[in-house]
TINUFI-156209 format. One record per residue (C-alpha): x, y, z; residue number from 1. Coordinates in pm, 1 decimal, decimal comma, always signed. Example, Ala and Ser with C-alpha at 12.3 -4.5 7.8 and 13.67 -1.06 7.14 Angstrom:
# residues 2
<rec <+1230,0 -450,0 +780,0> 1>
<rec <+1367,0 -106,0 +714,0> 2>
# end
This chain:
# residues 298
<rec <+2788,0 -3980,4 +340,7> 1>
<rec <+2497,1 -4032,7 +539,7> 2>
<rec <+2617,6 -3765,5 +801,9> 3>
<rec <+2651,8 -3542,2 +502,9> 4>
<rec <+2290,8 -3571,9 +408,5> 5>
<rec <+2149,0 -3514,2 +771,5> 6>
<rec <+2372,3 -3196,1 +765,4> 7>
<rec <+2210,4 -3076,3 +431,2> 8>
<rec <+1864,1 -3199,3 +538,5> 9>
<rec <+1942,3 -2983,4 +889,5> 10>
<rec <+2014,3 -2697,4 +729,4> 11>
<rec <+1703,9 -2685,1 +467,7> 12>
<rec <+1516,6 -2733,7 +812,5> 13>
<rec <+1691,9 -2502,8 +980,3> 14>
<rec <+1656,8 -2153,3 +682,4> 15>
<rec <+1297,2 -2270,8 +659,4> 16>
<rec <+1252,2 -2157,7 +1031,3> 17>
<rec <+1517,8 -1885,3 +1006,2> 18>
<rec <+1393,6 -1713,4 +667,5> 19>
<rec <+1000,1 -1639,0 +672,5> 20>
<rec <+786,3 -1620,6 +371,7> 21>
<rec <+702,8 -1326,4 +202,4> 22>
<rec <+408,1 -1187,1 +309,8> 23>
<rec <+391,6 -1357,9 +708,7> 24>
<rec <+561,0 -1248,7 +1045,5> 25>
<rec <+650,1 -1427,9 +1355,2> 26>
<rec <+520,1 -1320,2 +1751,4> 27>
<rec <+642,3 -1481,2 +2037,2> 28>
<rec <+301,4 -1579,3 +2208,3> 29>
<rec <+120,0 -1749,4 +2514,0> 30>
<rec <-21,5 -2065,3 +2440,5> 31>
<rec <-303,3 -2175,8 +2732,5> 32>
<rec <-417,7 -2528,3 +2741,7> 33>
<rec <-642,1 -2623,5 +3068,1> 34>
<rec <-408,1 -2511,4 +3328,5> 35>
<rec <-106,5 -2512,3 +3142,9> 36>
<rec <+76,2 -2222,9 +3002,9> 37>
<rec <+345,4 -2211,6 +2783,3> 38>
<rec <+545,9 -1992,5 +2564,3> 39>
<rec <+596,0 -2045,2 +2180,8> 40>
<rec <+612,3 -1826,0 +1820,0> 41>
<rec <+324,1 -1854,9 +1589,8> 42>
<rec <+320,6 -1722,1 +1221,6> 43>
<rec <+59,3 -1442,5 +1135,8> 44>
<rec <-38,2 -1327,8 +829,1> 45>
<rec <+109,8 -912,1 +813,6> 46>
<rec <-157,8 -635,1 +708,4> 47>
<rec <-0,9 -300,8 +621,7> 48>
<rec <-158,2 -21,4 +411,1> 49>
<rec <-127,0 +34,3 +76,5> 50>
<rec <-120,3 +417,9 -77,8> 51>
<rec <-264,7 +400,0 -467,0> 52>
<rec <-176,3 +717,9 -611,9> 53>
<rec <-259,3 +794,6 -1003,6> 54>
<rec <+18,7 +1020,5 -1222,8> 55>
<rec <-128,7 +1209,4 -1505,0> 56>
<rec <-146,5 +1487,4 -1738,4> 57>
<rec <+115,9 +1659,8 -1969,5> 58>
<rec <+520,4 +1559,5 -1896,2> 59>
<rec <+546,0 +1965,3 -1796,3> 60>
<rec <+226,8 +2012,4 -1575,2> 61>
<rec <+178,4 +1569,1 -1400,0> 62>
<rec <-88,4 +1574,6 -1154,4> 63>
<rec <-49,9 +1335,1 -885,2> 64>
<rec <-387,4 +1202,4 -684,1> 65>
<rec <-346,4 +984,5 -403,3> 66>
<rec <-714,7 +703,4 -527,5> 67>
<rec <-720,0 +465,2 -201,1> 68>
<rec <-593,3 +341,0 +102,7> 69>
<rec <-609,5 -55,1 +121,7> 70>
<rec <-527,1 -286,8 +348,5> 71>
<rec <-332,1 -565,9 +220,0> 72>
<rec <-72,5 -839,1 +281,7> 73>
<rec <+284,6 -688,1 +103,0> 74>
<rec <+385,6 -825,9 -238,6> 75>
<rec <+304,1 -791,7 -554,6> 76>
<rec <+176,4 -380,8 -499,5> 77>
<rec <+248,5 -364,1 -854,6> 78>
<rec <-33,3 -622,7 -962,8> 79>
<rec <-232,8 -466,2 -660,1> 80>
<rec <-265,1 -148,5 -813,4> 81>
<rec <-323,7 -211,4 -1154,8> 82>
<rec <-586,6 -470,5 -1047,3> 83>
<rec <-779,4 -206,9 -804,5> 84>
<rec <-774,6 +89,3 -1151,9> 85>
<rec <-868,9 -119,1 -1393,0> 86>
<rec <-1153,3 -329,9 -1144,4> 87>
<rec <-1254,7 +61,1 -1064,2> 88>
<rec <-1309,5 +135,2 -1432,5> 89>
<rec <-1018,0 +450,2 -1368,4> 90>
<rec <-779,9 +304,0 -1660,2> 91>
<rec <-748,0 +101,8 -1987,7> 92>
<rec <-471,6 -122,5 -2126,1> 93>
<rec <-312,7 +121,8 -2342,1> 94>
<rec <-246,6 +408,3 -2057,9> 95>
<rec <-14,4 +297,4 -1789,4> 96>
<rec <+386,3 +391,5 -1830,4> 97>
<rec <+513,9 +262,7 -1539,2> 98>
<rec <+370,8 +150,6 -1174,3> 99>
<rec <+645,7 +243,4 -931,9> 100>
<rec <+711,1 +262,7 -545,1> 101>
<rec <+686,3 +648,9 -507,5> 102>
<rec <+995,2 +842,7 -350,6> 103>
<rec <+896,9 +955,1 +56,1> 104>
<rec <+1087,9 +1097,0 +292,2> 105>
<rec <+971,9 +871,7 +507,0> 106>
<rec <+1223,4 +522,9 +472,4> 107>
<rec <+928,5 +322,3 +704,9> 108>
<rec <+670,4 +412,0 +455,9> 109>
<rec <+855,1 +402,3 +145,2> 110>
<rec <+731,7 +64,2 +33,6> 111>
<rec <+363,6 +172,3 +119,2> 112>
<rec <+297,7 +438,0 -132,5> 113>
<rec <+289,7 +309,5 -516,5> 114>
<rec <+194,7 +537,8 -824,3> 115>
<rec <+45,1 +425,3 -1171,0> 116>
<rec <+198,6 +629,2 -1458,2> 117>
<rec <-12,2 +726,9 -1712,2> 118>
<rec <+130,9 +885,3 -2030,6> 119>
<rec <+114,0 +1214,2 -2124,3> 120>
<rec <-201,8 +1224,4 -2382,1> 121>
<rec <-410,3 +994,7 -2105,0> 122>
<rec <-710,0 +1059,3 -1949,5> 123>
<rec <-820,4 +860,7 -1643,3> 124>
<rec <-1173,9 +778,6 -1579,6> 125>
<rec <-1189,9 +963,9 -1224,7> 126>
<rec <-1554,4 +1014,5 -1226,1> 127>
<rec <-1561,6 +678,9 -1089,1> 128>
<rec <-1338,1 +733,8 -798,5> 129>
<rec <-1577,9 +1020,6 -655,2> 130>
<rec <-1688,6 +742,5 -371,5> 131>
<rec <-1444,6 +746,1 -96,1> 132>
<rec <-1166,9 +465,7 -167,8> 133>
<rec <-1071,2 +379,1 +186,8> 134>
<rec <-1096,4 +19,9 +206,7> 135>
<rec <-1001,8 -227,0 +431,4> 136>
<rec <-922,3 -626,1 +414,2> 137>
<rec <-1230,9 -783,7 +425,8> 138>
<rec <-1405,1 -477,3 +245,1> 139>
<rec <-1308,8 -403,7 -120,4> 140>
<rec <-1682,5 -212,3 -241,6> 141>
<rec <-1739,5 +15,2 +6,7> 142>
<rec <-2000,5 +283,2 -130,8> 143>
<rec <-2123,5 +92,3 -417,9> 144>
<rec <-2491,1 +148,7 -474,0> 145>
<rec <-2615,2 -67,3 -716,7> 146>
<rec <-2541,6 -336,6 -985,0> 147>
<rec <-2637,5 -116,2 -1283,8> 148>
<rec <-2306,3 +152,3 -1166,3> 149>
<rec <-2116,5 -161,9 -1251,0> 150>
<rec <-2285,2 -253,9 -1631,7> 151>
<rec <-2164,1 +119,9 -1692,4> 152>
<rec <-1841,8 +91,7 -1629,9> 153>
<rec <-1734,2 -276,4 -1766,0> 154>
<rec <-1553,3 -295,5 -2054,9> 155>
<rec <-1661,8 -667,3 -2081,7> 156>
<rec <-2024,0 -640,5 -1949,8> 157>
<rec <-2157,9 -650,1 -2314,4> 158>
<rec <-1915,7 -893,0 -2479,2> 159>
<rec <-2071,5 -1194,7 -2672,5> 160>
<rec <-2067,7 -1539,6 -2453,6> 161>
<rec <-1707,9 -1717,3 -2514,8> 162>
<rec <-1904,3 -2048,7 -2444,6> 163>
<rec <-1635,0 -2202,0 -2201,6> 164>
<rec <-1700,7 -2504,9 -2073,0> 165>
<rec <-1596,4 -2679,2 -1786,4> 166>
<rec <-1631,9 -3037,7 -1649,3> 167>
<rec <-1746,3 -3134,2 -1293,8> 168>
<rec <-1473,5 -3369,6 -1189,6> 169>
<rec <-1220,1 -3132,7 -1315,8> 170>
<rec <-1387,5 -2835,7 -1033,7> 171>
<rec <-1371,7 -3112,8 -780,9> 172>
<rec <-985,9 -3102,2 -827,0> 173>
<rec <-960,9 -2693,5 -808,8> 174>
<rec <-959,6 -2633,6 -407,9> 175>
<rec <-699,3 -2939,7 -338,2> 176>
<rec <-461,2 -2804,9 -602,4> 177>
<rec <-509,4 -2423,5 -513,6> 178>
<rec <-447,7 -2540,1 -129,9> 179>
<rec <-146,5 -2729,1 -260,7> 180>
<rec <+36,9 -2384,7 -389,4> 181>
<rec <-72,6 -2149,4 -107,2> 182>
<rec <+257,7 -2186,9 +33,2> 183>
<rec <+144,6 -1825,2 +348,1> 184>
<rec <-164,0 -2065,7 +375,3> 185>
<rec <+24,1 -2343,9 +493,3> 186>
<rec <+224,9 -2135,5 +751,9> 187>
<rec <+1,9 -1928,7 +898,9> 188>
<rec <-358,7 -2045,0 +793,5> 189>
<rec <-461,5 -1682,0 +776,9> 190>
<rec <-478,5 -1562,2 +384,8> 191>
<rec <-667,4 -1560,5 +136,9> 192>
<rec <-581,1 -1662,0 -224,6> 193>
<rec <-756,9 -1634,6 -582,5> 194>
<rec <-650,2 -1862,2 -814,3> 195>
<rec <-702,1 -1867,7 -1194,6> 196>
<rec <-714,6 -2212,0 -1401,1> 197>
<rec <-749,3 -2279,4 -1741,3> 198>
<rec <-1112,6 -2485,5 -1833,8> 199>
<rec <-841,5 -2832,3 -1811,9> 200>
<rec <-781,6 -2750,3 -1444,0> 201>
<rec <-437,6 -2605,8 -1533,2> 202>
<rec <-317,3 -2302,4 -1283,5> 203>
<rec <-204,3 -2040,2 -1426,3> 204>
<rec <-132,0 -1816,7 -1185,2> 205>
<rec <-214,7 -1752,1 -802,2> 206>
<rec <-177,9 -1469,8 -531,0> 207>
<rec <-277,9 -1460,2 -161,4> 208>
<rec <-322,7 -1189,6 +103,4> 209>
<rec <-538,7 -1120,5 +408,1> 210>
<rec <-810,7 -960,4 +225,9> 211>
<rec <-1043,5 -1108,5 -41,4> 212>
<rec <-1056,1 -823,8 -294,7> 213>
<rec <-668,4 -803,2 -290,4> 214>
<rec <-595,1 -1138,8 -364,1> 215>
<rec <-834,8 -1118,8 -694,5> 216>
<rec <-687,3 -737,1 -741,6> 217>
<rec <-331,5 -888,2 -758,2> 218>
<rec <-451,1 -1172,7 -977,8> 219>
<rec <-631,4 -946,8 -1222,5> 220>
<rec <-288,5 -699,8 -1226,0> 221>
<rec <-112,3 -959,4 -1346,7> 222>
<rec <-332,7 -1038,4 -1624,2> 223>
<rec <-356,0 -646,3 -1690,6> 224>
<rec <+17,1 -670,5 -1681,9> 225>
<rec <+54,8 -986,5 -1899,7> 226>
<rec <-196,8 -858,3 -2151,9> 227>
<rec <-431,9 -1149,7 -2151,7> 228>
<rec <-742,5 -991,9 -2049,2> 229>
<rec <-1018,0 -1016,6 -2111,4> 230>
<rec <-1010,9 -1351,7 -1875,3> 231>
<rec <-1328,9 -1539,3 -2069,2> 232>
<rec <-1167,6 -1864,2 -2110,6> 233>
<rec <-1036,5 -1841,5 -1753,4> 234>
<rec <-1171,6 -2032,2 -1442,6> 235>
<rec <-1163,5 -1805,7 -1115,5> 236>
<rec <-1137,1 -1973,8 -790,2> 237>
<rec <-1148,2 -1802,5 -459,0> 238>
<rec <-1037,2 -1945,1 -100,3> 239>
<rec <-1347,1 -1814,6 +110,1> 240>
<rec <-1729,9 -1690,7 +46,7> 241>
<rec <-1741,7 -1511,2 -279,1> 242>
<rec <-1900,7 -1151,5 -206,9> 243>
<rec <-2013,5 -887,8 -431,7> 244>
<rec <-1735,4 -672,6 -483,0> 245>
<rec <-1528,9 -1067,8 -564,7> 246>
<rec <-1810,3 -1111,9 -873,0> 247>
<rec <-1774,5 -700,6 -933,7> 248>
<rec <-1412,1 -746,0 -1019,9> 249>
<rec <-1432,4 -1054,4 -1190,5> 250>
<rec <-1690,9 -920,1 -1432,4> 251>
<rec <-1464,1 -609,8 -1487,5> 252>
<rec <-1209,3 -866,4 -1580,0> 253>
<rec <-1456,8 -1055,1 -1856,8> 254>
<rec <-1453,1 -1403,5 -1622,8> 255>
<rec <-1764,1 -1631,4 -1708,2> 256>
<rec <-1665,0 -1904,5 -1450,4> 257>
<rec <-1645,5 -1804,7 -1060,4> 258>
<rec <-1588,7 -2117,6 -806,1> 259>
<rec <-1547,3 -2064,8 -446,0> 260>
<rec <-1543,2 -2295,5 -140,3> 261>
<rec <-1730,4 -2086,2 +60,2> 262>
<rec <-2141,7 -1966,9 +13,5> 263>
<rec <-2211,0 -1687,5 -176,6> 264>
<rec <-2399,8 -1373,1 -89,4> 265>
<rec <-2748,9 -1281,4 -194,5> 266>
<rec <-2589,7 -955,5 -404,1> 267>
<rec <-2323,1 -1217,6 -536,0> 268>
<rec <-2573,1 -1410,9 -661,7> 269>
<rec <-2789,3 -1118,4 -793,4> 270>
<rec <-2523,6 -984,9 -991,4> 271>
<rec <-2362,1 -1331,7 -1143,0> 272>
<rec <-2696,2 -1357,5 -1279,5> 273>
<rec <-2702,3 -997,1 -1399,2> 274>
<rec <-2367,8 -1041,5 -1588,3> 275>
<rec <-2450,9 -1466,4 -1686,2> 276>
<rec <-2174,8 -1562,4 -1474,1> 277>
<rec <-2160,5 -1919,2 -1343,0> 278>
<rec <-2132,2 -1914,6 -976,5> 279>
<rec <-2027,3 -2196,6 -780,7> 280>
<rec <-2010,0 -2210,4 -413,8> 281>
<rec <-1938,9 -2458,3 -119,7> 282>
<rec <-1662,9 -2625,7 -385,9> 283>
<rec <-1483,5 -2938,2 -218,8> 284>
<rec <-1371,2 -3218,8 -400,3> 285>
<rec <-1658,0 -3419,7 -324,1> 286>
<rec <-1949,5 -3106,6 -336,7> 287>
<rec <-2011,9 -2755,2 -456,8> 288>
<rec <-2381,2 -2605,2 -519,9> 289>
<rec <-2473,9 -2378,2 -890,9> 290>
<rec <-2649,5 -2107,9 -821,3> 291>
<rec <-2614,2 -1952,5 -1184,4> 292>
<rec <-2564,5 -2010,3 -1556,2> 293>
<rec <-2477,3 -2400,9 -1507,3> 294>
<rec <-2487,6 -2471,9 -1838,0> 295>
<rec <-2117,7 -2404,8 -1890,8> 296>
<rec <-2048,3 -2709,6 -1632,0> 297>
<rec <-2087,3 -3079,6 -1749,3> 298>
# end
């Protein structure tokens, strides 16, 4: 009996190493310590570029335009996408038909191109994609000017105050239970992750990837895709620093409460106060620092 259970134990061992996560890749690499070299595999986090293309117009005349090039960890493209339109202001609930992995020739890239279909009386928003959408991991607002281009576009920068609430030693719990479910985290300690928590301290739901702004992206497609936005009774909490274009997408996405474990920037800041979004920074489980609208925290 007991030999049986060392076998079983061996084996869940031994398809842990064998079978990777989603989302991470193994090198075989140099280690140098002093004057000793040896060989060994380490786990990186994989960055591959993401295609967003946009289908619209009538069934018997669809126009196809390729929106932006992104950098990003694979998985979840679907929530990706959707995330990036609707943070962009390009698209509403009630237009998309279908997000698919669009047909190439090329096998390689086939999983790199993805199109949002829009149906057939649908109009997309493009005169907000006129900036040029290449991206890359660490930057997701690349040619945005000012904080009043995004009042203009949010379809939740008006709405009334939900008045959520949440409590201090329930925040001090939020980075040990989002480090607890970044399972890429854990094996590579390279990603990112955004994490969304009800005002209890409940998660909800969680993605990762290499960059920031596609963590949140993926986080906020799945919301789109769930049909729970706005996300005003929602607690955000992000891995790193929280930037602009981080407090850009979460006011598209009608959050109140941002936390992150890392320090804020000055244009974070300026625009969480702009939108009367509380901002947290530097959150550990024994610290974090308010820098706006702490009212909503007691």
């Amino acid at each position: 009996m007991y030999r049986m259970l060392i076998c079983v134990i061996m084996l869940n061992i031994d398809l842990m190493i064998k079978i990777p996560l989603p989302g991470i890749r193994q090198f075989s690499i140099d280690k140098y310590s002093g004057m000793v070299v040896i060989t060994s595999e380490d786990i990186v986090s994989i960055e591959e570029p993401l295609e967003i293309q946009l289908e619209y117009g009538p069934f018997n005349s669809r126009i196809i335009k390729s929106l932006a090039v992104t950098m990003r960890t694979p998985g979840n493209d679907q929530e990706l996408a959707l995330g990036f339109l609707f943070t962009e202001g390009i698209i509403q609930n009630e237009f998309v038909l279908d997000v698919v992995h669009a047909s190439t020739f090329c096998t390689e890239q086939k999983q790199n191109v993805i199109t949002v279909k829009l149906d057939d009386l649908s109009i997309p928003v493009l005169q907000h994609s006129e900036r040029n959408f290449y991206t890359t991991s660490s930057c997701g607002v690349c040619g945005k000017s000012s904080i009043a281009a995004i009042r203009t576009v949010s379809r939740f920068g008006n709405a009334p105050d939900p008045n959520v609430k949440i409590n201090k030693d329930i925040l001090y719990g939020l980075p040990a239970r989002l480090r607890q479910e970044q399972s890429n985290f854990s094996a590579t300690g390279g990603i990112h992750a955004a994490g969304l928590f009800s005002a209890e301290g409940a998660l909800l739901l969680l993605r990762e990837d290499v960059g920031r702004h596609n963590a949140l992206d993926k986080v906020i497609g799945r919301s789109f895709m769930m049909e729970i936005m706005p996300l005003d009774e929602h607690v955000l909490v992000l891995s790193g620093r929280i930037s602009f274009e981080l407090v850009q997408k979460a006011a598209m996405a009608g959050i109140w409460v941002i936390a992150g474990m890392g320090a804020p920037s000055s244009l974070a800041i300026e625009l969480a106060l702009e939108f009367n979004i509380t901002l947290v920074g530097f959150l550990s489980d024994k610290r974090f620092n308010v820098y706006t609208s702490g009212y909503r925290i007691f």
